[in-house]
Every structure is written in C-alpha cells, then in structure tokens.
N, C-alpha and C positions, 0 to 999 in steps of 0.2 A: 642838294636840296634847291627850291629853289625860296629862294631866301627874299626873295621880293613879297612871298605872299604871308599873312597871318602865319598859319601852319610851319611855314619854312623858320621863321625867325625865334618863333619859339620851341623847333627843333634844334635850330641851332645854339640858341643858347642853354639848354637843358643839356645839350653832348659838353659843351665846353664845359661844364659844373660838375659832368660826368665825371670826366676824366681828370680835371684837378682834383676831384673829391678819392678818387680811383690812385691817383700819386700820390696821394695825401697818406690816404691809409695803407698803402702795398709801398710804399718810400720806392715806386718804381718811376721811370720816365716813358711814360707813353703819348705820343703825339697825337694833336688831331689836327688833319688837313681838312679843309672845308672849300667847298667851292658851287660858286651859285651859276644854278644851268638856267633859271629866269624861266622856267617853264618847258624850256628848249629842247626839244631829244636829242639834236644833231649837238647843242651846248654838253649837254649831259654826255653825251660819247667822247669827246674829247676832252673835259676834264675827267673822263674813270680812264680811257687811254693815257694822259697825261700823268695821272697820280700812280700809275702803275707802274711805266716806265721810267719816268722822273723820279718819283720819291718811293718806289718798292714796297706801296704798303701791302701792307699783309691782310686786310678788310677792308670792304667799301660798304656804308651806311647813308642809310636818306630813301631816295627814291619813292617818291607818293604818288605817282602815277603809273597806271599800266604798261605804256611805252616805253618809259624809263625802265623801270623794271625788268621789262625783256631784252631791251636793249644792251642797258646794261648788264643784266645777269646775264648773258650772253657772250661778252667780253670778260668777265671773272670768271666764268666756268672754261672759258680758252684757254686762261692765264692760270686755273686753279686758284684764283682769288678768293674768299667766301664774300659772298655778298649778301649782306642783310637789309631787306626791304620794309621800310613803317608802312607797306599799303596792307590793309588789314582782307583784304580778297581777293590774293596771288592766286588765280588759276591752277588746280593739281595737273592739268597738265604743263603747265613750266615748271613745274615745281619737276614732274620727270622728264623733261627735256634738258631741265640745265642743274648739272649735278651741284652746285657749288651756289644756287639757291635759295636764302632759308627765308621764312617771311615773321618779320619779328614782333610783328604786333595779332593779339589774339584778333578773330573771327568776331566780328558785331552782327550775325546773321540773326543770332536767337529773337531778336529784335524784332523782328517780324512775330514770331509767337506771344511776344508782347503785345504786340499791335491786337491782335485776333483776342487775346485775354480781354482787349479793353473794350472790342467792340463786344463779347458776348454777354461783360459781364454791363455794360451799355444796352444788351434789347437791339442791338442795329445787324442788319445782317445783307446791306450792300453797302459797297462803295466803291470809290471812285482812284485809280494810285494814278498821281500826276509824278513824273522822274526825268533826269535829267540823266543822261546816259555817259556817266561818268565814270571809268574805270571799267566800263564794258556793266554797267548794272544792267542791263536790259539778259544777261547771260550770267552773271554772278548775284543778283540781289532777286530777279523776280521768279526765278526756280526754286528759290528758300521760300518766299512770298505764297507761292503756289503750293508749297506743301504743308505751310503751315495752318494755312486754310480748307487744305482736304479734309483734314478729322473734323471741322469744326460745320456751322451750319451758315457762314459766312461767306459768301460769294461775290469776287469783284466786277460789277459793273460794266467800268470802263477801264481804258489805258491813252492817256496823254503823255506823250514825250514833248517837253520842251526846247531840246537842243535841238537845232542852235535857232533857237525862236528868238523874234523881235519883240519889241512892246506893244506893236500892233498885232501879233499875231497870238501874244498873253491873250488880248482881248477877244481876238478871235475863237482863242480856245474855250476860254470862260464863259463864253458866250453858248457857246454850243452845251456845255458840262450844265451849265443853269437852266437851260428849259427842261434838262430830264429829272427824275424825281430824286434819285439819290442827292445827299446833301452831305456825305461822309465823305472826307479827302486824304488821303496818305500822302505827303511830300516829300520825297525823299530826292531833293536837289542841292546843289551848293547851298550855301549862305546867299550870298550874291545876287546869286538867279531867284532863289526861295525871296527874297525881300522883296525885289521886283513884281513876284509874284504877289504875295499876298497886298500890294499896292496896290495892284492893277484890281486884284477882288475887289479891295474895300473902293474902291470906284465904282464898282459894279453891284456896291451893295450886297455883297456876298459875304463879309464880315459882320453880317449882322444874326439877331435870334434866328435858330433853326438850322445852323450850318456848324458842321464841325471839321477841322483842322487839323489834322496830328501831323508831328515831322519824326524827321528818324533821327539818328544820329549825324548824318553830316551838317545839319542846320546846327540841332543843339547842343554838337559839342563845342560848338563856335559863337553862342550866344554871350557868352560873355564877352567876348572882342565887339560885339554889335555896337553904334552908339544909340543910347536909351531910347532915343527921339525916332529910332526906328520901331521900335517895342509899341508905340502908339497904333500902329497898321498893323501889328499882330496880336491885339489885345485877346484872349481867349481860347489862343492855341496850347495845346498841350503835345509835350515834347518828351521822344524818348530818348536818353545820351547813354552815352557808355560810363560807364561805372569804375570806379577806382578810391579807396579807402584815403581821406583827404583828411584825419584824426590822427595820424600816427606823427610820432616823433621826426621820424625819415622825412614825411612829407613834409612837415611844418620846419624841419631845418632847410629842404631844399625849397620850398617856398619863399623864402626871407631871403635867399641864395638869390633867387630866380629871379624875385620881384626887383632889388636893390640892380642889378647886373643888366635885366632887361631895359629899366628905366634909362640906365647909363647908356645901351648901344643902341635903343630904338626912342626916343624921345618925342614921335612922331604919333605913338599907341597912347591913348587914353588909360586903357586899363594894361596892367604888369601882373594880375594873375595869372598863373601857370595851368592850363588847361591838359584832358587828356593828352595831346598830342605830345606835349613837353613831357609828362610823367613817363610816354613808352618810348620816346629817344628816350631821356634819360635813361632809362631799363636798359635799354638794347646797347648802348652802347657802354653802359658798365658790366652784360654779359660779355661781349664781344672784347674788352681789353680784358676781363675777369680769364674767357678761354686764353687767349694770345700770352697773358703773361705766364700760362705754364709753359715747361721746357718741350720742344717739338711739337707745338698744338697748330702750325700755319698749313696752308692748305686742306690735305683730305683730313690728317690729325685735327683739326681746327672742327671740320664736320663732323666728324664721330664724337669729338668731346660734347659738343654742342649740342647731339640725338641724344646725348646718352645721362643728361645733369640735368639738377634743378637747382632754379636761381631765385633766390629772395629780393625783391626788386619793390620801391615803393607802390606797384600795385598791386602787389602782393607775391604770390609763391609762380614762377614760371616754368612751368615742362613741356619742353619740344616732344612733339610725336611726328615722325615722319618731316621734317624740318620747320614743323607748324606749331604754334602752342596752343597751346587748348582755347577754345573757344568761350568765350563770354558768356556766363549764364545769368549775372545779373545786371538789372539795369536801372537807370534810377529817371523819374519822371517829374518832368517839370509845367509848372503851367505860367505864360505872360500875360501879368496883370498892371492896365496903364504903363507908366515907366518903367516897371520891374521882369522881373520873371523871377518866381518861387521853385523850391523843391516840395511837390506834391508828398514823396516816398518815391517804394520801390517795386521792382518786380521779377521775382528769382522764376528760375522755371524748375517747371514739379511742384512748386511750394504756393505760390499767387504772392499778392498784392501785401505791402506790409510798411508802416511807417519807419523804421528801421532796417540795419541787416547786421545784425549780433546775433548770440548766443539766446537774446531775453526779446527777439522778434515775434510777433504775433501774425498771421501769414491766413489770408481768406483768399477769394474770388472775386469778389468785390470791390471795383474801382472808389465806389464813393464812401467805401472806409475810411481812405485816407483824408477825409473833410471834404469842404466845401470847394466844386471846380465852379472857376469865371469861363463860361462858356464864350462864343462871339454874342452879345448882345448882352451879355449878363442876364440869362434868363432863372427865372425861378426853380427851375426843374431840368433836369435834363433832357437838351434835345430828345427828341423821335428822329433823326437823320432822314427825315423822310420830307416830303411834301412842304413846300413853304406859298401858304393861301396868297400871300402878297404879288409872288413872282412868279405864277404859274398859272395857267390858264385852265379853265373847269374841265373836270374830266367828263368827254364825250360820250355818254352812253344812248348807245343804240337799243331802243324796245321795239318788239314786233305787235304790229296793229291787228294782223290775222290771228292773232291764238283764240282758239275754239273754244275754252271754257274760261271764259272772263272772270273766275274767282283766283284764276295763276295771275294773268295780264287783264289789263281791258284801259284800250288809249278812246279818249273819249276829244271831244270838242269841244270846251266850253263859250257857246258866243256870249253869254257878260262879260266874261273877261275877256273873249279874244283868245286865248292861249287852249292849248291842250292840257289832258288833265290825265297823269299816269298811277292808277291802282293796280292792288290786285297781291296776291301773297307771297310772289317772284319780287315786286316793287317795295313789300313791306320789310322781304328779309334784306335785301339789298341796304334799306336805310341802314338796320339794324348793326349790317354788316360792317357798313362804313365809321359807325358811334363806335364798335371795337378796335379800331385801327388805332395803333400807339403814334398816328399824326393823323392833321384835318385834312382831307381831302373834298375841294369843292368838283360839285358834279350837277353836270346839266342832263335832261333828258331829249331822248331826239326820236321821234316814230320812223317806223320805215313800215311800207306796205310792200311786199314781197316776201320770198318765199324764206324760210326760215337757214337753209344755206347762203342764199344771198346776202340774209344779214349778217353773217360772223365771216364771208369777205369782207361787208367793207370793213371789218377790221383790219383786214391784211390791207385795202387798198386805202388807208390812213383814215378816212371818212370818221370812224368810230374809235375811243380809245378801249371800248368794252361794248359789251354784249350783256344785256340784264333780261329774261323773261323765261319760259318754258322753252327753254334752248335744251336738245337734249347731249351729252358728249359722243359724238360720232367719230372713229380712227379718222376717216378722211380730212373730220374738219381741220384736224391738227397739222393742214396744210398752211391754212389761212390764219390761228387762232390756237389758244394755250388756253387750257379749264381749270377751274378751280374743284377744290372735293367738291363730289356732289353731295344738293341739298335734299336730296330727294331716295326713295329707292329706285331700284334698277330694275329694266325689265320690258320684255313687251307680251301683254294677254292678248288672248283670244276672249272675244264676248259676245256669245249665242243666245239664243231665246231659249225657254223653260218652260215643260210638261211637266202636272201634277201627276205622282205616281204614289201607290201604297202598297206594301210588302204582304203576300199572301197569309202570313204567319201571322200577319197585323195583330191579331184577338188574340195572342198569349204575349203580346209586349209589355200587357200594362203589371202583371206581376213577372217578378224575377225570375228564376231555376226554385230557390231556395225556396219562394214563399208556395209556388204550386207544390212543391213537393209537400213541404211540412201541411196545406189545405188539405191535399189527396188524405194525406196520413191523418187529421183529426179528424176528418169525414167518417173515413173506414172506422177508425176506432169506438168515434160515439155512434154511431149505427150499431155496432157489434155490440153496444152496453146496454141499446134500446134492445135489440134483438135476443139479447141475454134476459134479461128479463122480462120481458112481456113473451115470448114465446109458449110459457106454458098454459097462459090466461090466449093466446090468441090462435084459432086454427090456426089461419094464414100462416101462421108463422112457423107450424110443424112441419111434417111431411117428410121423404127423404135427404139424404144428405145433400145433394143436388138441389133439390127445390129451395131447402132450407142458405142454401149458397146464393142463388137467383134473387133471393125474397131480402136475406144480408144486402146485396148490393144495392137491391133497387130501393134499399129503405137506406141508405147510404146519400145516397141523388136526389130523393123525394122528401124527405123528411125534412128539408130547410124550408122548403113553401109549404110543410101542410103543418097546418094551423091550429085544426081539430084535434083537440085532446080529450073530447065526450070517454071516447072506443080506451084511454088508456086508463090501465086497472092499478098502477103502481103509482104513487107519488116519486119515487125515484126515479123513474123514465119521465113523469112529468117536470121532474127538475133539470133535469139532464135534456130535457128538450129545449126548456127553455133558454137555456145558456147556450145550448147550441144553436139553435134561431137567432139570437142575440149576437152571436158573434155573423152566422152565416148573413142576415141583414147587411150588419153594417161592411163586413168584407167586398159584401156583392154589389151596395151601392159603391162603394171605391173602386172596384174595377169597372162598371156601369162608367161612373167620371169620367175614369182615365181612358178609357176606349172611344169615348164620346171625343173626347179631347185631340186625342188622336187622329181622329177622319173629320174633326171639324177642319186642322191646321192641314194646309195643303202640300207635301211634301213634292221639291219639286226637282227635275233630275235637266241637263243641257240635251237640246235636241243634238249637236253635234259633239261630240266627244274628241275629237283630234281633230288636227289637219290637213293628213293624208287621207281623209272620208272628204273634205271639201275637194281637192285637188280632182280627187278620184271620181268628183261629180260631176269636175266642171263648173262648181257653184261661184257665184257673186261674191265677193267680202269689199270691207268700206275700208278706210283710214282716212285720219284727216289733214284735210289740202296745206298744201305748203310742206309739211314735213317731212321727215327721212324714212318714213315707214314703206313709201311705196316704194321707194328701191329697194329698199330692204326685202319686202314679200316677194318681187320679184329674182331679183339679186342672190338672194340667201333660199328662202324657203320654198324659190319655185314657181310661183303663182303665173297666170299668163298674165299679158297688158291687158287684154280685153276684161279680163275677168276682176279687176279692181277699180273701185270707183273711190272718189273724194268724196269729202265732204266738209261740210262749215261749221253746222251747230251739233248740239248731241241733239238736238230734237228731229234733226234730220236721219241721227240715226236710231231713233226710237221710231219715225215715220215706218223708214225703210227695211227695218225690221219686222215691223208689226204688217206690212204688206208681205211681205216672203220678197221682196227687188233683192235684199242680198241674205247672205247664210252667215254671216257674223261678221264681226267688225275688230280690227287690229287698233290695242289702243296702247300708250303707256303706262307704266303700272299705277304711275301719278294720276292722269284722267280716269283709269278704270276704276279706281277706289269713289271719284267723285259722280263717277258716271252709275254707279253700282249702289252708290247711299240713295240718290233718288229713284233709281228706278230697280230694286233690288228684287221688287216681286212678280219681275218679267224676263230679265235679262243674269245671267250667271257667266261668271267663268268658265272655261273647258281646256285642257290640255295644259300642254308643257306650257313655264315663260321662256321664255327667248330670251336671250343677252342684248341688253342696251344698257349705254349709261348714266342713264336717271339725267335730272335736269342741275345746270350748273352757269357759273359765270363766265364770260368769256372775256380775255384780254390779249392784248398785242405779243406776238412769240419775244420771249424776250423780256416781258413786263417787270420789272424791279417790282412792282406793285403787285403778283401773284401772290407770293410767297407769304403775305402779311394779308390779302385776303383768305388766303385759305386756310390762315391761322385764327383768323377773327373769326370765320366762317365757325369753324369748329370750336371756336370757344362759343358760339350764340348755339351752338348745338348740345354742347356737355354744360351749358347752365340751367337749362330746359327753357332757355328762350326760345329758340325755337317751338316749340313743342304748343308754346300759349300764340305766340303768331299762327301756327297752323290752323289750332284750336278757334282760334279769333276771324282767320280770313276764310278756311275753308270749312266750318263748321265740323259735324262728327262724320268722320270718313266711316262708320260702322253704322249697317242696317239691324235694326236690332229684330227686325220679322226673317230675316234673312238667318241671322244667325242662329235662332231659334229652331230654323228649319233642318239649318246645317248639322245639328248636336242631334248625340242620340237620343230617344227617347227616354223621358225620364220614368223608369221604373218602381213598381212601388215593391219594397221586401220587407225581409221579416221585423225589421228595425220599425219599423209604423203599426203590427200588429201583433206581438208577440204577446200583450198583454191579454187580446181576444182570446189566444188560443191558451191563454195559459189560463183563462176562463172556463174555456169550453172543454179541455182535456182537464183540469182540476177537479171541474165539476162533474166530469163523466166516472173518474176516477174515482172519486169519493161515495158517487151512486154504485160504483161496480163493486168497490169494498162492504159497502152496506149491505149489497143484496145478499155478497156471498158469509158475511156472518150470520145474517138474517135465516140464509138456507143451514151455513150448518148449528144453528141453535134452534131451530124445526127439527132438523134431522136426529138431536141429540134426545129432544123431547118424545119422539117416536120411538127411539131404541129404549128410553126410560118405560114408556107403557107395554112396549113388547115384551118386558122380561118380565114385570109387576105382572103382569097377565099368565105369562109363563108360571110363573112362580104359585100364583093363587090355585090353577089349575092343578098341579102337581101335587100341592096341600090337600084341596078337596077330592083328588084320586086315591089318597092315602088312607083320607080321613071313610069314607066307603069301602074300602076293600076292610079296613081291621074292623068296621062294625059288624060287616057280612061273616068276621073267621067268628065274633065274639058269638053273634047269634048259633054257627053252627055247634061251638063247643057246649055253649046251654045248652041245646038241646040232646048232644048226646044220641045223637043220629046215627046207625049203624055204617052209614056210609057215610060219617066224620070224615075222615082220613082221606078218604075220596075228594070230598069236597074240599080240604084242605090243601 
C-alpha cells in the first residue's frame, strides 16, 4: 500500500484489526506483512518479489492503483500467488490476462446512474464532466458515464481532463467552461486536485448562485479526512459516496477498534474515523485469511474457494462472480454546508431517491424529497444550470431586414432614439419563447441586410449566436446552423389569379334530390284531385284518355299561378287550390332566393391548375427575393433562370399579377395564408404543396441552448400561447368571402318544408275523401229511386191487367176465355 497517503493508512490499519480480530475468533495465527511502496511501481515490485520469496506468503493485498495492480498481479499469477486488489475498477481484461487476479472491492460505476437520476429529476439536461485520469478513468469511468446517459435525455456538453494541470492552467480551463452556457459539473478527481479545483472556481466566481457541482465518489469518500476550513470553497456541492451499513454492531465494534489504534499510529490525522476505504480492506482481508485458513485452499484452491463463497463482511453480504464482487447499487448523498458536509439520503437503482435504506424506506424520483439542498450561492430555488445573466454576455440575435411581409419581421429606424426598432410575430414569439426557458437569457438584437442564407452563416461564421425571423428550415442550411421545431406550417404553394365560373346545372342546386322529388310528387297528386273533380263540370277536362292525360299534366304546371277560381264549380277543388297556391308561393319564392343568391356570389376557379401547364408554357412565376424558393423552383421543380423573377412587396405581386408579367407566384405556406386573407377575391391556390420546413429558430451547431428552446417553443405552443400571438400579430389568416365561395352550396330540403306539403297533400287528401263519399251517397240516392220507380210501375201493371180480367168476367163475353 502506499501507506503515505489517507487511503493507504487507513488500509492499513483496518487489515491489522482484520487479522487480530480473525486470531482472535479462529484461535489461528495468521500474519500480516505490510510494506509501503510510497506510490512507487518499481517500490511495489520489489516489495511483492521480496514478500514472496523471503516470507512465502500465500496472498498479497493493497494495491489502489492501476500500475500496481498489473504489475503486481503479474508477479502472483507467475508465482500462483492470489492477489487481491482494493482498486474498485480492475480492467476485465487483467482480470483474464492474470489468472490469480481477483479485485476485492465492489464496482462504484452505478454512480454515474445516480448522477443522471439527479440531473433529470433536477430539469437540467447538459453538462460539463471535469476528471482527472486516474486509474485509466478516461476508459473505465467515462464508457459507464456514457451509457448511463443514453437512455436518459441528458447530454454531456464538454470534457475537461485535468491531469496533470497546473493552477494556472485550472484557470485556464475554467475560463474557457465559463463563457459557455452550461453551468452543471461532474468532478470526479482526487481529493487533492478536486480542492484545488473548486479554489480556483470560487476565484473566478464560479461558486456562486446558478452553478452546480456534483463529485463522485473519489472526493466524497475522502471528505471526512478534509480539514473543515477547506469545506468553506466547496460550500454547495453535493456528493455522491459509496455506501456501506455504519449501524451495525460489527461496524461500531470495529469503529472504536479503528479510531483508538489509528490515533495511536497516525497522530498527524485530525479525524480517526474509518471511511469506506478501511471497511473494504477490513473485508478483503478477513476473506483472504477466512479462505487461507482452510486446509489446501493456497494457490489455484485459494481461487476456486474464493469464486465459489460468500462472505459476511462489515459491508455487508460479499459474492465473487468471475473474481469480481458484485457491484454497488446503493449510494448515499451528501451535500457541504459552510464548515460541514450533511447526509442528504440515498440512491438505490431501480428504486430512486429515499431518506433511508431498510425495510421501512420510502423511494421516489425526486431529488428534493430529501429536503432542503444549499446550492453554490444558497439560492431559493433550484438552479436552471443554464445561463448565468451576471457572467455571460447577451445572446446575439441576427434579424433579417428584407422580409417581405412586415407582419413576420419588419426592422425599422427609429431617429428619436437613435436605435433600431425590431417587431413583428417571429420577434413576438421569440420574446415569448425566451419567458419559458427554466434560466434568464439576456439577448440583444442585430439587423443584417442580405439574403436570407447569408444570415444563418453568419451563425456559423460566429457573428450571430441565433437567427430570429421568417427563416425557413432548409437541409443545406444545416451546414452553417441547427433549427428549432418549427413555429409554423410546412410547405410551399403556388398562387394564381381567379375566374368567375357557374355550373350548367346551376337552377336545380338550390333544392335537394329529395325536396324535387317529393315537389314533382305533391304537384302530380293535387292536380289529379283538381282534375278529379272538376272534370265532370268542365269540357276541357274530358275528352279521350290521352287528352284527359295532356290537360292532368298541364293542369299540374299551371295551376300554381292561375289565380282565377270564377270557372270552378266545387268548393273542394277551391279549397285544395288554395293550399296548394299557398304552399306552391311560398316554395317558389325560396327557390327564387336561393338561385338569386347563387349567381349573385361569384364562384371562382384558378386560371392555372398545376405546374407542369406553367413549365409547359414557358410562363413567368415570381418568389420573394433573398429566399430559398428560387433555387428550389429551379433546383427541384425545374423552372428555367430566365423564367423566374423576384420580388420585395406582395403589392408587387398583386401588380404583376393583375398585369399578366407573370402566371403565378411561389410562396410559403405562412406568407400564402397572409397573402390570401387580403386579397382572397383575386388570387387562390392551385396544385400540389411542395415540402419545406415551415419557419424556425436558428442557433450555433452544437447549441446547449437548442434543446430548451425548442422545449419552451412547444410549451408556448400546447398552451395556446401561441395561438393569441398569431391571433394578435398577424390578424385572421381566414377569408371569410373566400371560404364561402369554397363550400358547397347550401341547399334547401325537405327539413324547411315538409309542413307546406303536409298542407298541401292533407288538404288535397281530405278534398279527394270528400268528393268520393260525396259521389257515392249520390250514387246510392239514385239506386234508391231507380227501384221506388221500379217497384210503383210493376204495382200499377198489376193493378190494370186484374181490372181488365174483372170487367171481362162481368160481362160474360162469349169470347171470355179468349180474352182471358
């Protein structure tokens, strides 16, 4: 070991405690040789040679550094020594390069998933990992680092290594890490170097509100060794350590062991508590005499005993797998307040955050379950790890001067003030955007006159930190420049001039299917009830079966305008007329209406229909100047050079249209909608949209600062802030004459008149019942006198023939009988 530093001396005195404690209860005699390599590899080689062939031991324990560990595991695997290492991130492949191997302290990797726990459940999601390249971390700690953070939505920033950096070049680093926006730091260096470091911060005012600090375990399992008066420069840091059960009997006898014993051999230490470091020599080296003292367990027996057991150890239960023991899943967190440093709680994985770790633990996601954290500055709230206004200089935003409809952008001059004046509904959502960011970002504005790629270079060429206005997302720009979601829809139209046009059929739109059908049908019927009855009172109305068909229909057609009721002889055709005129009026004035209505409203159709008809003519089309439309028309769709022109205003393109100079105009779906509410009763859409990507923010490739705008972006979008900014800057993007025009006709059915006809058939109905009881109670009155007549006649034939026989018999007429 090397018994000069913290670590080593409290290894050392925890093995010696080991092994007295190990004699004590097993009545065995087992040695411990110890010998200090002072850091040394080449020291270290020669005392593990020396102990091997001088004193024959059977095990070599220590080693906390990587060198050592090969080194010497290298020489016990020659010898068949077993060699057990306290560095807690022995490489697997030494581990199969040198048989005789084992590494006796669990894996502190999960630690990293802790970290990523705290930043998520924190809201931060860059940061910065400063490390010191100790044990090979840069190949054992930042591949755990990097994975832990793949599942999650957390992304590291930067990477500072400070080995083997000086104080000037602390300064140097911290320097450069401060101008950028993250403010989140993972340290995971010595003690030593980490103090150094957080020194050099609070110099640079980096220990203040707005900065967070977290260390891993090589700081905080060593803070108790610190003197307090260092604790004052890391006020606010919060620390993850390794973990180990410091309630139990075990500990608290070897505690009072450890403290009394270290006092006595190191008088030099302030504090004599026993830190992880003591608890896993202790362990390891009461496994390693635990193997050794069964019979034939040295050498390969020594490794097999040792894969194949578990050991109850003050930090609890220990099972080797493949000559490693299980790795660390809890972790316990601490935060330095003034002179002190507290135990926040804890952090199991699978489970989360939890003020305890029993049986009767209570286990969220949430960091600030555990109470109140002293951030650096002692702020009220939890950091935003973002942005800090004091120490950062305003964010550069580039607006373009040329945009064509000044209700997106419009940079103006104001001479009473002197300064320039940036509106417009790109400038309003931007404020909007920046009010939802979980940190303050100050931001300046800056005009550029040029073309609209020109401005989202100079973002690449540092000039700008962003891009604010009717920027559209183009694949190329994403050479120069990274987008936020768009705030807009996607797309690019075509918009052509418009002819009034009206459908031949026009005069049967205004009623339905249903309502002609059912008119036809009450027509027919009450004419057939007029014609029923008045036929017999009227020539006209007789004649052949044919005639009588001709005279039905046309009294079908004519009978709603004729008026004259002199000529009819029934009151039941005069009732049945009138309700039928009654209805036929008022029906006919509502199609009269709606047909009026119809040819008043100009229905209008796009003189050009697609784009392969412009191509195919040769025609003109516009787009406006500066943008990416005109590579695109010619680029993508074709178009020639000659045949597309710029332009500046839309009034330019309402000119140029309304002369025929071009055949339609390529716009974005954003401009069309603004371009289309004003001038909706001239100008229409035609053909396919085309793919573009709507309008958006622009910032440096690489921006720590996207990610959070284009989360605020979309939170001001699903609250329907947006929505009232739209509402507010660019007025009602819908033409309400337009869309009027668009929709079908509205038809009238049978839902508007069914009560007319249920008039006009009820009432025919009711005449037609009448007439025909009417006819046959005439009919029955005629059969009654036909047969009273009958009947009388037949009497008086009687009552003559018997006077005529009486007279013959009186008289006695030789030619009676004759006559009779």
């Amino acid at each position: 070991m090397d018994m000069t530093s913290r670590v080593g001396k409290e290894a050392r005195v925890a093995m010696e405690i080991a092994v007295e404690d190990f004699n004590t209860k097993t009545q065995t005699n087992m040695t411990l040789y110890t010998r200090n390599s002072k850091g040394k590899v080449v020291q270290a080689i020669q005392d593990a040679i020396n102990l091997i062939n001088t004193y024959k031991v059977e095990a070599i324990l220590g080693l906390q550094n990587l060198e050592e560990v090969l080194s010497v595991g290298e020489i016990g695997s020659n010898a068949q020594i077993p060699t057990l290492s306290l560095l807690d991130s022995v490489p697997q492949w030494a581990l199969d390069r040198l048989p005789f191997l084992v590494q006796a302290s669990p894996s502190q990797v999960a630690q990293m998933k802790a970290f990523v726990a705290i930043m998520e459940s924190c809201g931060w999601n860059q940061f910065t990992l400063i490390y010191e390249d100790i044990n090979s971390a840069s190949i054992q700690v930042i591949p755990h680092l990097m994975e832990a953070i793949k599942e999650s939505s957390v992304q590291m920033s930067n990477i500072i290594n400070l080995s083997p950096l000086t104080s000037s070049s602390f300064l140097e680093q911290l320097e450069r890490i401060k101008s950028q926006q993250c403010r989140v730091f993972l340290v995971h260096t010595s003690l030593e170097t980490g103090i150094s470091l957080f020194q050099s911060a609070q110099n640079m005012s980096m220990m203040e509100s707005g900065y967070v600090w977290i260390t891993t375990n090589l700081i905080t399992d060593l803070l108790h060794t610190a003197n307090p008066s260092t604790f004052l420069t890391m006020e606010g840091v919060v620390g993850l350590g390794s973990f180990f059960p410091d309630r139990g009997s075990w500990f608290l006898d070897f505690s009072t062991k450890f403290q009394t014993k270290f006092k006595i051999e190191q008088p030099e230490e302030e504090n004599n508590m026993p830190g992880i470091f003591a608890v896993q020599a202790y362990d390891a080296t009461w496994i390693a005499a635990l193997t050794l003292s069964e019979k034939n367990t040295s050498g390969q027996n020594f490794m097999d005993a040792v894969s194949s057991q578990s050991f109850a150890g003050i930090s609890g239960e220990v099972r080797f797998i493949n000559r490693k023991p299980a790795a660390s899943h809890v972790f316990h967190i601490i935060n330095v307040v003034g002179k002190y440093y507290g135990q926040l709680g804890f952090w199991s994985e699978g489970l989360g955050f939890s003020e305890v770790v029993n049986d009767r633990a209570t286990y969220n996601n949430s960091l600030q379950n555990l109470g109140h954290i002293f951030w650096p500055g002692r702020p009220l709230h939890t950091p935003t790890g973002g942005v800090v206004p004091s120490t950062v200089n305003p964010l550069r935003v580039g607006v373009p001067v040329m945009a064509m409809f000044k209700k997106f952008v419009e940079v103006k001059y104001d001479n009473r003030l002197h300064k320039y004046t940036y509106t417009g509904y790109s400038i309003e959502l931007f404020k909007e955007t920046v009010r939802r960011l979980p940190y303050y970002v100050p931001y300046e504005f800056h005009h550029f006159n040029g073309t609209y790629d020109s401005l989202v270079e100079q973002v690449y060429l540092k000039n700008f930190d962003a891009v604010v206005g009717d920027v559209s997302v183009v694949s190329w720009r994403y050479q120069y420049a990274e987008f936020t979601h768009p705030y807009t829809e996607t797309g690019l139209v075509m918009i052509v001039p418009v002819s009034p046009y009206h459908g031949q059929w026009l005069f049967v739109k205004p009623f339905t299917l249903g309502m002609w059908a059912l008119t036809i049908i009450v027509n027919i019927y009450c004419g057939f009830v007029v014609w029923l009855i008045e036929r017999n009172n009227s020539p006209e109305l007789q004649g052949s079966s044919l005639n009588q068909t001709g005279v039905l229909f046309c009294l079908v057609f004519t009978r709603m305008f004729y008026t004259n009721v002199e000529n009819v002889n029934s009151n039941l055709t005069r009732v049945t007329t009138v309700a039928w005129l009654f209805a036929a009026i008022i029906i006919g004035q509502c199609y009269t209406a709606s047909l009026t209505s119809m040819l008043t409203v100009r229905r209008l159709i796009p003189k050009v229909t697609d784009c392969e008809t412009l191509k195919n003519s040769n025609a003109i089309v516009g787009y406006d100047k500066g943008s990416q439309v005109g590579s695109y028309l010619v680029d993508v769709l074709g178009f020639k050079h000659e045949n597309i022109r710029s332009f500046t205003s839309p009034e330019e393109y309402v000119h140029a249209l309304g002369n025929k100079e071009i055949a339609a105009v390529f716009l974005a779906a954003p401009y069309a909608k603004l371009f289309l509410s004003k001038y909706c009763k001239r100008f229409t859409t035609a053909g396919t949209t085309y793919a573009e990507g709507g309008f958006a923010f622009a910032f440096s490739k690489g921006s720590p600062m996207l990610p959070d705008f284009t989360k605020a972006l979309l939170n001001v979008s699903e609250s329907g802030t947006l929505r009232e900014i739209e509402k507010r800057m660019l007025g009602s993007e819908h033409c309400v004459d337009q869309e009027a025009i668009q929709d079908e006709y509205e038809r009238l059915g049978l839902g508007s008149f069914w009560s007319l006809f249920l008039l006009a058939g009820g009432t025919s109905t009711v005449a037609l019942a009448i007439y025909v009881i009417q006819n046959l109670c005439q009919l029955e009155r005629s059969l009654v006198t036909i047969i009273s007549d009958a009947r009388k006649f037949c009497v008086h034939r009687r009552k003559r023939l018997s006077r005529k026989v009486s007279d013959v018999e009186s008289a006695e007429s030789p030619n009676a009988q004759e006559i009779t």
